[in-house]
FIBA-744327 format. One line per 4 residues: number of its first residue (from 0); their letters; for each residue x, y, z of N, C-alpha, C, O. Coordinates in Angstrom, 3 decimals. Example, Ala and Ser with C-alpha at 12.3 -4.5 7.8 and 13.67 -1.06 7.14 Angstrom:
REM FIBA-744327
0> as> 13.190,-5.690,7.800,12.300,-4.500,7.800,13.200,-3.300,7.800,14.236,-3.319,8.465 ~ 12.850,-2.250,7.080,13.670,-1.060,7.140,12.900,0.030,7.870,13.409,1.138,8.039 .
//
This chain:
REM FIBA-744327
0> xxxx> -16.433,-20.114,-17.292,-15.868,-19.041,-16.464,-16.785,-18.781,-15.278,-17.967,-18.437,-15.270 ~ -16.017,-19.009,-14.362,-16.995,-18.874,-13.061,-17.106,-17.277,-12.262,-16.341,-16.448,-12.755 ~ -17.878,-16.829,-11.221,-18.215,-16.024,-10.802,-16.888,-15.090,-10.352,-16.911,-13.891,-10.075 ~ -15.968,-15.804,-10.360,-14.239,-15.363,-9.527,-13.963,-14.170,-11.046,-13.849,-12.966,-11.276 .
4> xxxx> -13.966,-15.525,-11.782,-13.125,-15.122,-13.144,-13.870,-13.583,-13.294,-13.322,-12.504,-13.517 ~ -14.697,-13.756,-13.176,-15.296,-12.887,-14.510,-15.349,-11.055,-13.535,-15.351,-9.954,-14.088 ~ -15.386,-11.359,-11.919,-14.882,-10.172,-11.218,-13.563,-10.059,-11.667,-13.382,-8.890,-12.009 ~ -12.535,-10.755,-11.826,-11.369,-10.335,-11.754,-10.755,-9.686,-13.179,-9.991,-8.720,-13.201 .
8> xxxx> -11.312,-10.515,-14.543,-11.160,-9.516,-15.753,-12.143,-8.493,-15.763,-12.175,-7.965,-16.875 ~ -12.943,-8.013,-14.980,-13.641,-7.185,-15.132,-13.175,-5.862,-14.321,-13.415,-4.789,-14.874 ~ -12.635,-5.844,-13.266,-11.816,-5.351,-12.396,-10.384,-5.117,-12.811,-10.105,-3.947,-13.075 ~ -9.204,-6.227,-12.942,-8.202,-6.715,-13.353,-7.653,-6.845,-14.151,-7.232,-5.922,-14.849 .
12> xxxx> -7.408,-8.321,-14.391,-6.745,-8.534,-15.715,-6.750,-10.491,-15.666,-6.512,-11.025,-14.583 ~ -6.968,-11.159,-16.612,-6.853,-12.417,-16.772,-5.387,-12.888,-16.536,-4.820,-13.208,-17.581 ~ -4.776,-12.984,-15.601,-3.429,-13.950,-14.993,-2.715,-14.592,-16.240,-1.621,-14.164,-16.609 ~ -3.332,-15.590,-16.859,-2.772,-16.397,-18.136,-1.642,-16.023,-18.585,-0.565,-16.614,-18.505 .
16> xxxx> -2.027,-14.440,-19.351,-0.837,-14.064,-20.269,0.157,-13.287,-19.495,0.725,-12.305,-19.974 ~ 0.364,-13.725,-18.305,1.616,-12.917,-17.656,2.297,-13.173,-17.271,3.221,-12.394,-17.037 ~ 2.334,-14.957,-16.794,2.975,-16.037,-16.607,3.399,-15.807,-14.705,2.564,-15.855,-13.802 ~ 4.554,-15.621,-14.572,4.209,-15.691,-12.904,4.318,-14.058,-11.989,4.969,-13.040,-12.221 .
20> xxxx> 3.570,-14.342,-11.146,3.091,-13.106,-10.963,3.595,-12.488,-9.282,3.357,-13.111,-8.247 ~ 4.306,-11.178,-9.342,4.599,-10.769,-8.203,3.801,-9.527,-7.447,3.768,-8.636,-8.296 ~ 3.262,-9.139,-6.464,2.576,-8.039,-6.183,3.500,-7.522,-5.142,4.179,-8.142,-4.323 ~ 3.352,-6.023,-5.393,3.837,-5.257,-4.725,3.236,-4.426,-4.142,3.133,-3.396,-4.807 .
24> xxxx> 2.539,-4.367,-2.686,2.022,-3.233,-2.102,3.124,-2.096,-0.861,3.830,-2.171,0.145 ~ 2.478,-0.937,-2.072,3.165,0.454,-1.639,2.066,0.895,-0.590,1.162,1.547,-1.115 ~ 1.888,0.617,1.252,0.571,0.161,1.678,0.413,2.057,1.916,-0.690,2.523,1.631 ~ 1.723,3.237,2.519,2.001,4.474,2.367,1.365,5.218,1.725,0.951,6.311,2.111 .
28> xxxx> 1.150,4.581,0.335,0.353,5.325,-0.898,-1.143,4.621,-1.172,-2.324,4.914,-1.358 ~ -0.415,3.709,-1.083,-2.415,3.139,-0.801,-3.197,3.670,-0.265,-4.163,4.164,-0.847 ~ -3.033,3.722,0.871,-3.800,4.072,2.126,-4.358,5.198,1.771,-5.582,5.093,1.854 ~ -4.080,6.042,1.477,-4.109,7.250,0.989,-5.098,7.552,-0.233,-5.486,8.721,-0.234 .
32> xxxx> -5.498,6.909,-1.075,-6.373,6.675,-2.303,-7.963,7.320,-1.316,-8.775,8.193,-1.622 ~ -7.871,6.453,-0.133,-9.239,6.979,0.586,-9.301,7.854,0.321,-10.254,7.756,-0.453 ~ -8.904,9.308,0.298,-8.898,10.487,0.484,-10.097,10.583,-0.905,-11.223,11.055,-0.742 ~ -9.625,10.074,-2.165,-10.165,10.873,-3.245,-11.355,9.375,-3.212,-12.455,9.772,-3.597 .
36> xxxx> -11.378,8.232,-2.951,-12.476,7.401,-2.286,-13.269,7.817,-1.907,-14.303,7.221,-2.209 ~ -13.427,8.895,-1.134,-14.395,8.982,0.003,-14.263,10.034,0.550,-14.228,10.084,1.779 ~ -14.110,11.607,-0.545,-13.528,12.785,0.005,-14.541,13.363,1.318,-14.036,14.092,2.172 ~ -15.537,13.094,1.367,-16.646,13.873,2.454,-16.138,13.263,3.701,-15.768,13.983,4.628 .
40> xxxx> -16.095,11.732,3.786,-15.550,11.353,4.919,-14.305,11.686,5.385,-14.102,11.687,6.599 ~ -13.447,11.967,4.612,-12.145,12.016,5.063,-11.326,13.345,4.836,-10.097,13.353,4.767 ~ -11.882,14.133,4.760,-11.855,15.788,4.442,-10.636,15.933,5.708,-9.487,16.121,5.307 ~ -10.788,15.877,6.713,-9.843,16.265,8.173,-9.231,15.143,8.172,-8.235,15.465,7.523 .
44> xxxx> -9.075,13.929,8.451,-8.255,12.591,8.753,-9.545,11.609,7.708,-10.592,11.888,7.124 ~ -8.515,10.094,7.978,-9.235,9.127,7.313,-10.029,8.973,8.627,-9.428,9.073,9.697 ~ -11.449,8.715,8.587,-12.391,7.691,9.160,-13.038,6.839,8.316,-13.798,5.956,8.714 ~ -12.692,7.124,6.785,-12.941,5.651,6.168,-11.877,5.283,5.306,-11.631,5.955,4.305 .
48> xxxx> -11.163,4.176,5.637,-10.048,3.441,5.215,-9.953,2.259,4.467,-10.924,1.502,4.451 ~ -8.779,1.942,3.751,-9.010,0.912,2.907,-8.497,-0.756,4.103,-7.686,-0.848,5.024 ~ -9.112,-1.430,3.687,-8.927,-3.042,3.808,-7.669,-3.913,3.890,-7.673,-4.597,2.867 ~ -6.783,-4.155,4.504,-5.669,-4.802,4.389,-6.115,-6.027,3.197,-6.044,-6.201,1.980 .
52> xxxx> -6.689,-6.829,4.619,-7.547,-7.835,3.841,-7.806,-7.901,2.385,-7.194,-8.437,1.462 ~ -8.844,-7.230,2.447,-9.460,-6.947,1.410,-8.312,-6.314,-0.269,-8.714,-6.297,-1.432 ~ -7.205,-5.979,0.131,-6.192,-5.696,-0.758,-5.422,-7.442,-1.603,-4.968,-7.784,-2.695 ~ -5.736,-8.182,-0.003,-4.888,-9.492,-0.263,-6.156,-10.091,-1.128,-5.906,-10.650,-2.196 .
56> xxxx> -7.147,-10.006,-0.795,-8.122,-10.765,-1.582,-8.181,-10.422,-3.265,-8.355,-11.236,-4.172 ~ -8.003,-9.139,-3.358,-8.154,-8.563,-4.769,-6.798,-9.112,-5.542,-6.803,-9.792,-6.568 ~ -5.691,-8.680,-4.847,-5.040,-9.759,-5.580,-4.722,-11.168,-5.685,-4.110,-11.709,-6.605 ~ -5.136,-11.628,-4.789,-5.477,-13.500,-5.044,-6.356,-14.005,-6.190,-6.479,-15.152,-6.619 .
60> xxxx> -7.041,-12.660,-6.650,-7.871,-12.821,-8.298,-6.908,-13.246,-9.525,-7.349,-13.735,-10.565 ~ -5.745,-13.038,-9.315,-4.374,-13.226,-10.381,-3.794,-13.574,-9.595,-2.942,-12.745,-9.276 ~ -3.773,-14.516,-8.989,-2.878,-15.697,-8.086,-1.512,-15.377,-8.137,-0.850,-16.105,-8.876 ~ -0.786,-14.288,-7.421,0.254,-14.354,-7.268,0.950,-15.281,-6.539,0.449,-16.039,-5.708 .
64> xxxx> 2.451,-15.205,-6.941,3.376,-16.417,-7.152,3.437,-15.865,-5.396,3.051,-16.619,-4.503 ~ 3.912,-14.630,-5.138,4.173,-14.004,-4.113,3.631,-12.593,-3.720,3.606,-12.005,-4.800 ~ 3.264,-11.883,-2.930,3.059,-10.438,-2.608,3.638,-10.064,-1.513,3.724,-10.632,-0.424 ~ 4.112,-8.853,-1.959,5.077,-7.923,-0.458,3.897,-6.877,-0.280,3.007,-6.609,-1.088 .
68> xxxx> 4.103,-6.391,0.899,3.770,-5.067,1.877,4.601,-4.727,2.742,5.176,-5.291,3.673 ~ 4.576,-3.097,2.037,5.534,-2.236,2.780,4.711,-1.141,3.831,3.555,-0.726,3.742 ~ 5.624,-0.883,4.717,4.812,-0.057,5.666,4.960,-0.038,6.757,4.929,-1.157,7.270 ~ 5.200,1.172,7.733,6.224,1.566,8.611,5.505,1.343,9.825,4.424,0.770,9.694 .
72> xxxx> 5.908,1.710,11.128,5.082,1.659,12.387,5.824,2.763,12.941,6.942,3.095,12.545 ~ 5.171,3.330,13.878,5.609,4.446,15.220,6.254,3.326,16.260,5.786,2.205,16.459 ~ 7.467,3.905,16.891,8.237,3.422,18.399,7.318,2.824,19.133,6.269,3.437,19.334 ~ 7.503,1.480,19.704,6.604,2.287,21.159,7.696,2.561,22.123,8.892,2.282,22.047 .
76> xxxx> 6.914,3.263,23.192,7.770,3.690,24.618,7.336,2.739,25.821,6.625,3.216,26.706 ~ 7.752,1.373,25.883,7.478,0.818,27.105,7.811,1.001,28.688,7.734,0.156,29.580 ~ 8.271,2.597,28.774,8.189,3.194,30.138,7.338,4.160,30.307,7.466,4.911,31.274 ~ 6.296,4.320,29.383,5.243,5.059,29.400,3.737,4.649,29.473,3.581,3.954,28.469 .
80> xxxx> 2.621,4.715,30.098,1.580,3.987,30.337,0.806,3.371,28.702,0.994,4.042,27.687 ~ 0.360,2.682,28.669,0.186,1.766,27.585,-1.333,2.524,27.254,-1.913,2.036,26.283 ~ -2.025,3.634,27.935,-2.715,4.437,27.036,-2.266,5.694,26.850,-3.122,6.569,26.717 ~ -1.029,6.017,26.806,-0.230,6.847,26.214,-0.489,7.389,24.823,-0.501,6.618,23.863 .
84> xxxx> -0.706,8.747,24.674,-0.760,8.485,22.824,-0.018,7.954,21.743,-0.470,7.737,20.619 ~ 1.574,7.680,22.272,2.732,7.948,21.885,2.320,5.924,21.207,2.336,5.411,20.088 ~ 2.001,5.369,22.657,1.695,3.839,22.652,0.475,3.683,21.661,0.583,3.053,20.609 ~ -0.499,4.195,21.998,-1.785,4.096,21.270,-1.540,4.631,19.147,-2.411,4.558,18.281 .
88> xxxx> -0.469,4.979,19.027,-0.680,5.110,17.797,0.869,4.140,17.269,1.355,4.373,16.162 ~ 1.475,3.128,18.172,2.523,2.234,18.011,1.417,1.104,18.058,1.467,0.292,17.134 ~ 0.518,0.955,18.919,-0.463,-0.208,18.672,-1.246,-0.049,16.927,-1.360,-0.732,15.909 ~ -1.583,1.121,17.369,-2.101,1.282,15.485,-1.643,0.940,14.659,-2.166,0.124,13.901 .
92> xxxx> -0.160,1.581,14.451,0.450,1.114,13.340,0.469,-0.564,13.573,-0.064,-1.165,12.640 ~ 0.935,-1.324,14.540,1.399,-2.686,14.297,0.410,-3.402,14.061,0.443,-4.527,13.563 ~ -0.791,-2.638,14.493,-2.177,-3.808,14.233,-2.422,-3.678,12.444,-3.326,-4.388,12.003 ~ -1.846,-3.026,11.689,-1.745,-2.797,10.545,-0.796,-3.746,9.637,-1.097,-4.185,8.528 .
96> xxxx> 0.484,-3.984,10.379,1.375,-5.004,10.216,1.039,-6.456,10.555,1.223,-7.217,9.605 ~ 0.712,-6.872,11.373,-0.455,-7.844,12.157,-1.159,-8.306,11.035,-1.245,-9.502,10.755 ~ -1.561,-7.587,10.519,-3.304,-7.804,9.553,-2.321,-8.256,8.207,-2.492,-9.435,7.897 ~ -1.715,-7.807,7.692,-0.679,-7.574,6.864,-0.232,-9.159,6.510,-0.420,-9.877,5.528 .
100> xxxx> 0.387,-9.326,7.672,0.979,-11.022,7.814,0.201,-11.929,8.056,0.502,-13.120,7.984 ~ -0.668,-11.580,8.308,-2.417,-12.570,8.688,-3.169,-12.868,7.104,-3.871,-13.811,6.738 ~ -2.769,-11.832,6.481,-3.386,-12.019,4.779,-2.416,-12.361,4.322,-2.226,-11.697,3.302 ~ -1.273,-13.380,4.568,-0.292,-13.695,3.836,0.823,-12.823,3.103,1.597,-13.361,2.312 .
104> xxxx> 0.877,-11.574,3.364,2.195,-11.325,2.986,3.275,-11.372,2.880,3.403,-12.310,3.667 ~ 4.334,-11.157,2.552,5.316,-11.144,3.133,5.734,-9.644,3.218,5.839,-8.976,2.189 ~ 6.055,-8.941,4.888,6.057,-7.872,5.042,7.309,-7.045,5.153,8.247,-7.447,5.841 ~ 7.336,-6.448,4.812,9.056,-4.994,5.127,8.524,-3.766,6.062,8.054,-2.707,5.644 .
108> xxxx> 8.722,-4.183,7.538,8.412,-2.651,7.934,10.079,-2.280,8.541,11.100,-2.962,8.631 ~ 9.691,-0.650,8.932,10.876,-0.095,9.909,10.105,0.658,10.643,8.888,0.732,10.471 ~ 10.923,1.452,11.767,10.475,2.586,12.207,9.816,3.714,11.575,10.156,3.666,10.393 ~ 9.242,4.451,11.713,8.634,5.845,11.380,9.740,6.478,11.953,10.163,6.186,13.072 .
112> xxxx> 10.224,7.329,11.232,11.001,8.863,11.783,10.947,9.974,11.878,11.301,10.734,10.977 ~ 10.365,10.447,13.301,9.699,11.651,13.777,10.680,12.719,13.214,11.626,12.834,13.994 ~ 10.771,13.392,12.332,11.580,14.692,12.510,11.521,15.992,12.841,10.548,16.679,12.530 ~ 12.473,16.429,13.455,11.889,18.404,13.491,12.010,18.964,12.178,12.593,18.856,11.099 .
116> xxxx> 10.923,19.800,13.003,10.589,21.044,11.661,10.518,22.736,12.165,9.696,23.166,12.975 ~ 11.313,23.350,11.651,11.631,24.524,11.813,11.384,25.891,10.517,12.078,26.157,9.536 ~ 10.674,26.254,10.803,10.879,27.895,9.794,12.513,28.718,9.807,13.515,28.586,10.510 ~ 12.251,29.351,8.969,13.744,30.279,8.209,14.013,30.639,9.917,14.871,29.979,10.504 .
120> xxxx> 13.417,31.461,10.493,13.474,32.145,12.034,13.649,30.635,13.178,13.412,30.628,14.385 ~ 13.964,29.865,12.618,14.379,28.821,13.866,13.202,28.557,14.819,13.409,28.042,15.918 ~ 11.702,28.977,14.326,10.194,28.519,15.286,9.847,26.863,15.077,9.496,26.232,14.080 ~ 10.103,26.466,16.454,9.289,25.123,16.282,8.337,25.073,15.132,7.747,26.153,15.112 .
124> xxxx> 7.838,24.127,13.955,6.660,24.165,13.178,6.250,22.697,14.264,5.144,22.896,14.767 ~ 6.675,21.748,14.581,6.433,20.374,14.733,6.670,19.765,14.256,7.205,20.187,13.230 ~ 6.609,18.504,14.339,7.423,17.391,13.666,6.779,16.657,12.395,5.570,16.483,12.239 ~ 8.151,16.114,11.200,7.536,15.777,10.168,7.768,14.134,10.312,8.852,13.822,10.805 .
128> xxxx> 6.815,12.979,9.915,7.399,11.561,9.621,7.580,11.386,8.222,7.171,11.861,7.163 ~ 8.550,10.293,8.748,9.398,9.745,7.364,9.912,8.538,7.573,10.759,8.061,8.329 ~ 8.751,7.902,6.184,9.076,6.386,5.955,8.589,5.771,4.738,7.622,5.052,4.483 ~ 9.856,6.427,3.836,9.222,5.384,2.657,10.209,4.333,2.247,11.414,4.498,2.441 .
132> xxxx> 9.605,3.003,1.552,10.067,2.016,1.458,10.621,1.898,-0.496,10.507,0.960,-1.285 ~ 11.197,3.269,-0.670,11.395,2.445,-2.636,12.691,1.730,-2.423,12.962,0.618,-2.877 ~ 13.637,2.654,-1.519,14.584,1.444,-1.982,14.615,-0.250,-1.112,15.482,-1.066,-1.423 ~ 13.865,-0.474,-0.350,12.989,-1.734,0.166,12.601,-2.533,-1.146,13.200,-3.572,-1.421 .
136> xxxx> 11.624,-2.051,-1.925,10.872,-2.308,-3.370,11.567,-2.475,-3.785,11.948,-3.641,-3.682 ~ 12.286,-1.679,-4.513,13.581,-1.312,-5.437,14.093,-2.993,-5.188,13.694,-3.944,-5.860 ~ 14.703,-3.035,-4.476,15.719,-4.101,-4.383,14.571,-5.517,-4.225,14.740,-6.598,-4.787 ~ 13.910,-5.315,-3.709,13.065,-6.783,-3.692,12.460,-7.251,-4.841,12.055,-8.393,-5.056 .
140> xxxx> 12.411,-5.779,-5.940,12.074,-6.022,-7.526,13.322,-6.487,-8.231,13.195,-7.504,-8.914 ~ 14.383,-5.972,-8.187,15.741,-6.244,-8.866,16.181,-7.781,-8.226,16.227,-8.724,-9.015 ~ 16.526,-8.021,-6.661,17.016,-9.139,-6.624,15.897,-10.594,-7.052,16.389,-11.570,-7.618 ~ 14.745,-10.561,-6.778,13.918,-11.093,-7.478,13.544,-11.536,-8.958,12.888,-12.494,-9.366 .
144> xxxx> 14.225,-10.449,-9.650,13.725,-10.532,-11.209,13.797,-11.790,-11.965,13.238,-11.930,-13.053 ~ 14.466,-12.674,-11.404,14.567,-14.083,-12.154,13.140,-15.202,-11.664,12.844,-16.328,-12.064 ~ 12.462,-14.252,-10.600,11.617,-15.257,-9.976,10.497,-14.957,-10.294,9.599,-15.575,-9.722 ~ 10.133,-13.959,-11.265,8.383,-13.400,-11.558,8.993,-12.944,-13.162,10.176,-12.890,-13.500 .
148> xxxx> 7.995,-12.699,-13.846,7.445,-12.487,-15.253,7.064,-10.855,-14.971,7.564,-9.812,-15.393 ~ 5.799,-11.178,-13.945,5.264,-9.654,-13.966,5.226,-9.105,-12.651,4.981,-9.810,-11.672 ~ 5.446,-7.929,-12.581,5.096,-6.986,-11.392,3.964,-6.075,-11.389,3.816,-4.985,-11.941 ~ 3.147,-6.809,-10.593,2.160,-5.659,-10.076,1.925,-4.988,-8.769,1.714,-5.316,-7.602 .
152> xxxx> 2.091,-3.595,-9.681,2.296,-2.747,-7.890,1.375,-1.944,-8.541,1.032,-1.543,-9.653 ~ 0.940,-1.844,-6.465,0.153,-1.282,-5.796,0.980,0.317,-5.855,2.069,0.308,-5.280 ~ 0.603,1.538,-6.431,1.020,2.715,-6.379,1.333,3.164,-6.875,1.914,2.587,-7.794 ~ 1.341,5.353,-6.889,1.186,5.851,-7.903,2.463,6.840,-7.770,2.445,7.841,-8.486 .
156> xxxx> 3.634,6.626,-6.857,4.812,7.175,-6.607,5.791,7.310,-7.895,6.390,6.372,-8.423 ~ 5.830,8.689,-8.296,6.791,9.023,-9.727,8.159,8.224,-9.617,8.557,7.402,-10.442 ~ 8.721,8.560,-8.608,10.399,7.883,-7.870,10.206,6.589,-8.443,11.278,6.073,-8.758 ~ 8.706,5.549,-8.802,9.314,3.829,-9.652,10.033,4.464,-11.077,10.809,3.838,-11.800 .
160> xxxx> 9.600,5.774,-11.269,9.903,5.593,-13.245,11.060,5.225,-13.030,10.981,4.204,-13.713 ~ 12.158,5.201,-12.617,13.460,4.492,-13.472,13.661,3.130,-13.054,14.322,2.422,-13.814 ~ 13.038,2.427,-11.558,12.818,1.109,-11.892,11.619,0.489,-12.747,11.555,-0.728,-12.919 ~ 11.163,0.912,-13.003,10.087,0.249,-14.054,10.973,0.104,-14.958,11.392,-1.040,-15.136 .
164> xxxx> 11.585,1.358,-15.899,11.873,1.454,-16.998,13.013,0.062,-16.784,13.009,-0.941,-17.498 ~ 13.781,0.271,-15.828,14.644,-0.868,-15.747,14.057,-2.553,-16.125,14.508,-3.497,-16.774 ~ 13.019,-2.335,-15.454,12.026,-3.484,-15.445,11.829,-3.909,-16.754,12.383,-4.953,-17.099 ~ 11.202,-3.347,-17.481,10.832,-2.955,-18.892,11.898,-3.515,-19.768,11.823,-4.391,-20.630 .
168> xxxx> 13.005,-2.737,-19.310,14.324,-3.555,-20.160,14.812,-5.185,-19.949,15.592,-5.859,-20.621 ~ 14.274,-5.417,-19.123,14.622,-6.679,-18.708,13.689,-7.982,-19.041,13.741,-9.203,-18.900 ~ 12.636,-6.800,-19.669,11.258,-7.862,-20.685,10.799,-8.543,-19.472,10.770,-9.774,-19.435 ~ 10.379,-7.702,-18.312,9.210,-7.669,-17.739,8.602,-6.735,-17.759,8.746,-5.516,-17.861 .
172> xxxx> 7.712,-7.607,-17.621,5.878,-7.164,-17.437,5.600,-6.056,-16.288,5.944,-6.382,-15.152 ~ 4.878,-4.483,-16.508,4.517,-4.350,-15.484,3.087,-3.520,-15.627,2.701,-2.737,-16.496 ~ 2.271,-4.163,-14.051,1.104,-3.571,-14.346,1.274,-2.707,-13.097,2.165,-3.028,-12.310 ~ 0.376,-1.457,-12.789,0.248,-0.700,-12.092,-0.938,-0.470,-11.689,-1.555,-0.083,-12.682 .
176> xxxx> -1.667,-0.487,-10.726,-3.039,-0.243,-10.064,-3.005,1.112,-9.098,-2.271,1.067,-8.110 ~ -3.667,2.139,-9.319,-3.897,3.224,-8.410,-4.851,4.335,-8.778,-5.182,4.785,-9.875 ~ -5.283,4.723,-7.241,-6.752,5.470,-7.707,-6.370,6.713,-8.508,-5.578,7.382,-7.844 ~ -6.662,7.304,-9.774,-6.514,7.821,-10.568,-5.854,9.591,-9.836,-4.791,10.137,-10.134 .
180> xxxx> -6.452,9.874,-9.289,-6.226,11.508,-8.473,-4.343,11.207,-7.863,-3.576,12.123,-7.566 ~ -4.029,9.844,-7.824,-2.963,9.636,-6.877,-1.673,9.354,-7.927,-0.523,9.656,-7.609 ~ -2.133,8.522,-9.661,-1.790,8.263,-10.476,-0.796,9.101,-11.082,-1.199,10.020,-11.795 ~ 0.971,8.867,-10.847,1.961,9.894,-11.898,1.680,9.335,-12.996,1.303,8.188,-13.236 .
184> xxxx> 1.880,10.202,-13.652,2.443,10.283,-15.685,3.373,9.397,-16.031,3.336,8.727,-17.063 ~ 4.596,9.344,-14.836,5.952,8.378,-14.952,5.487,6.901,-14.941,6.168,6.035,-15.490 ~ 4.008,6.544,-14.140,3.634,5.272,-13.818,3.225,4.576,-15.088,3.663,3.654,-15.774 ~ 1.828,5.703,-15.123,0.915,4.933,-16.879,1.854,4.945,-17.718,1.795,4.161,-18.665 .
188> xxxx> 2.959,5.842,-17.581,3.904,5.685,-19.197,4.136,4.348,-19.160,3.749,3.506,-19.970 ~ 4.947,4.157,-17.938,6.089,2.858,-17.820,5.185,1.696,-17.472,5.938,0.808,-17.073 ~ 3.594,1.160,-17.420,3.285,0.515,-17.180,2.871,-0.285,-18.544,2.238,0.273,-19.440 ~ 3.170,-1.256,-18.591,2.136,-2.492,-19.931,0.750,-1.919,-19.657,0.062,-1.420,-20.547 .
192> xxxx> 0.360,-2.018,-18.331,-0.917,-1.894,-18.242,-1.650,-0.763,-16.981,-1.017,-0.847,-15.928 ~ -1.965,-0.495,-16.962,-2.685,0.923,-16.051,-4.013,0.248,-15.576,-4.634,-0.430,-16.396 ~ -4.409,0.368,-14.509,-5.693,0.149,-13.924,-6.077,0.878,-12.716,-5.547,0.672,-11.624 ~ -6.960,1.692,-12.914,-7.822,3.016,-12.213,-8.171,2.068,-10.633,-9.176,1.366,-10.742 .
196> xxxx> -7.626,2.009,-9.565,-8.341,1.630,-8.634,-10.119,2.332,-8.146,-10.934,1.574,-7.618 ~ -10.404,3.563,-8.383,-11.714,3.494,-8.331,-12.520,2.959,-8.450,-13.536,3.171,-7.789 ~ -12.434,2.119,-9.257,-14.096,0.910,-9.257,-14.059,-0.021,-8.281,-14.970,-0.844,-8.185 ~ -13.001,-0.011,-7.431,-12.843,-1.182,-6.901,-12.965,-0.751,-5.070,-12.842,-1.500,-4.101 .
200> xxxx> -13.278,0.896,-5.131,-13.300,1.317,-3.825,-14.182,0.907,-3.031,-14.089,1.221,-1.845 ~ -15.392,0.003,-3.544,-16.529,-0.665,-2.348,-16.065,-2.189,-2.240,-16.668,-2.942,-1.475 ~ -14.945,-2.659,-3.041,-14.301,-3.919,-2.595,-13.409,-3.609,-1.407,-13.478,-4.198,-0.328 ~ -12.604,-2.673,-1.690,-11.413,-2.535,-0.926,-11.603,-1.653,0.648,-10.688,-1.468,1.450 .
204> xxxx> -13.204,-1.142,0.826,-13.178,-0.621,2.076,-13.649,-1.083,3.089,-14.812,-1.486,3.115 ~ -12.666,-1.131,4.374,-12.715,-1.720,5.728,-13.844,-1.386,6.127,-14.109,-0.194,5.975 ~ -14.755,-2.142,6.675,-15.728,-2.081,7.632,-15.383,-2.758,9.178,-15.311,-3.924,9.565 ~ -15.201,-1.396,9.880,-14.891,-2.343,11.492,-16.092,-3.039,11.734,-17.205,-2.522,11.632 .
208> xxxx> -15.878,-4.198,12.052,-16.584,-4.929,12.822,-16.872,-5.247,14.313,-17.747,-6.015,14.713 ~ -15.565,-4.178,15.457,-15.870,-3.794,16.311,-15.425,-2.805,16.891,-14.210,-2.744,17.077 ~ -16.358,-1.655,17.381,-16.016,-0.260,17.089,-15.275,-0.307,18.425,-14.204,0.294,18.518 ~ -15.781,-0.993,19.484,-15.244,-0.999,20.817,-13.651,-1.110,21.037,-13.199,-0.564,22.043 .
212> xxxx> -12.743,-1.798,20.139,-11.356,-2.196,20.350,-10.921,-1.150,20.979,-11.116,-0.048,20.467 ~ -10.439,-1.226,21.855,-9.253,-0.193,22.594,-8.073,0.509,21.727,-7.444,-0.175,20.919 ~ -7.786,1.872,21.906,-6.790,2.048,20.916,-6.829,2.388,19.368,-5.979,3.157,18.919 ~ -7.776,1.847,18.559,-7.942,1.311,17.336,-9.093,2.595,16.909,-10.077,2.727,17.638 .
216> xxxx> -8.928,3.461,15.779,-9.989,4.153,15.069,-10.045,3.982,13.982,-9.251,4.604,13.276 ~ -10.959,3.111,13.390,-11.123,2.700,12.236,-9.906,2.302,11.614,-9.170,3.238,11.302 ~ -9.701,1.712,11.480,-8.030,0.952,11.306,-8.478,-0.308,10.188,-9.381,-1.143,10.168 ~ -7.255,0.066,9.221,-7.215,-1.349,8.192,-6.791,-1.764,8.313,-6.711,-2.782,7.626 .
//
C-alpha cells in the first residue's frame, strides 16, 4: 500500500468495495464549510476558501468513474465597463466554473437570480440570490443510476433525504462527505457512510498563488 492509499482510507474510504463510483459536488454548500473551517478568517465574508482543485484531487483518491459540479454564476452586463462591480463579480463566479472544467468535471451551471426583497410595509430590504441545483442532481442521480454503484456527494442539504432514500432502494450505495456544523440528520441517516470533512480542511484550502489577478479575491 503506497503513500496515495493509505491518505485516502485514512481520510476516505478504500474504492474496492463500492464498485463504480460517481461524485457529486454540491460546490453552493461546499463552499460554505469555510465558514466553520476557518471561523476567525471568515467571520464577515470568506477570505479563506476552499480549493476547486484541490476538491478534484481528493476525490481522484476513489477514482471516480465520473464527477459533476454544480454551481451558478452572476450575468454579466457587456454594456457596462468591464471594471464594473456587476462584471467583476460575473468574472468571479466564471473563474470558478473555469477551474471547475480544468479539474475535469463535468459541470451544470445557470444564472444566479437576483431577487427583490421587501418587508410587510413594502421597504426595499435588497436583493436576495437564488441558485440551487437539486433538481440538476436529482436527475443526473436518477437518469444515471444504471451507470454507478455508488454516489458520493459532496453536501449537507436536508432536500437529498428523499433522493437518497430513493437511492437506497435501488441498492445503491451512498456516501456523504460534509463539514460536520453544515451536516443534516436526513444526510447521516440516509448515508451507508458519513464522513466529517474537517480533517481534510488543510487539504482542501486554496492558497492564491497570485494576489495581483485583477478582479479576483481569493477565489477557488
Amino acid at each position: 500500500m503506497d503513500l496515495q492509499d493509505l491518505k485516502r482510507n485514512y481520510y476516505l474510504f478504500d474504492p474496492v468495495s463500492y464498485g463504480r463510483i460517481f461524485a457529486f459536488i454540491d460546490f453552493s454548500n461546499v463552499r460554505h464549510w469555510a465558514k466553520t473551517f476557518w471561523p476567525q478568517e471568515n467571520k464577515e465574508y470568506l477570505k479563506k476558501e476552499i480549493d476547486i482543485q484541490k476538491i478534484a484531487d481528493i476525490c481522484g483518491l476513489v477514482k471516480p468513474q465520473k464527477k459533476f459540479f454544480y454551481y451558478g454564476h452572476y450575468k454579466e452586463y457587456p454594456l457596462l465597463p468591464v471594471e464594473n462591480p456587476f462584471n467583476i463579480k460575473f468574472r468571479q463566479s466564471i473563474y470558478r466554473i473555469d477551474k471547475a472544467r480544468k479539474a475535469g468535471f463535468v459541470v451544470r451551471t445557470k444564472d444566479i437570480k437576483e431577487i427583490d426583497n421587501f418587508d410587510d410595509k413594502g421597504k426595499f430590504l435588497g436583493r436576495i440570490n437564488k441558485c440551487n441545483f437539486d433538481i440538476e442532481m436529482a436527475m443526473d442521480m436518477i437518469l444515471k443510476i444504471e451507470r454507478y454503484d455508488t454516489a458520493f456527494l459532496w453536501s449537507g442539504d436536508s432536500d437529498f433525504d428523499y433522493l437518497l432514500r430513493h437511492l437506497k432502494s435501488k441498492k445503491k450505495n451512498v456516501i456523504t462527505i460534509c463539514a460536520r456544523d453544515f451536516a443534516s440528520d436526513e444526510l447521516r441517516c440516509n448515508s451507508d457512510l458519513f464522513i466529517p470533512a474537517d480533517p481534510l480542511k488543510d487539504l482542501l484550502e486554496y492558497l492564491p498563488q497570485n494576489k495581483s489577478t485583477p478582479g479576483l479575491r481569493q477565489e477557488a
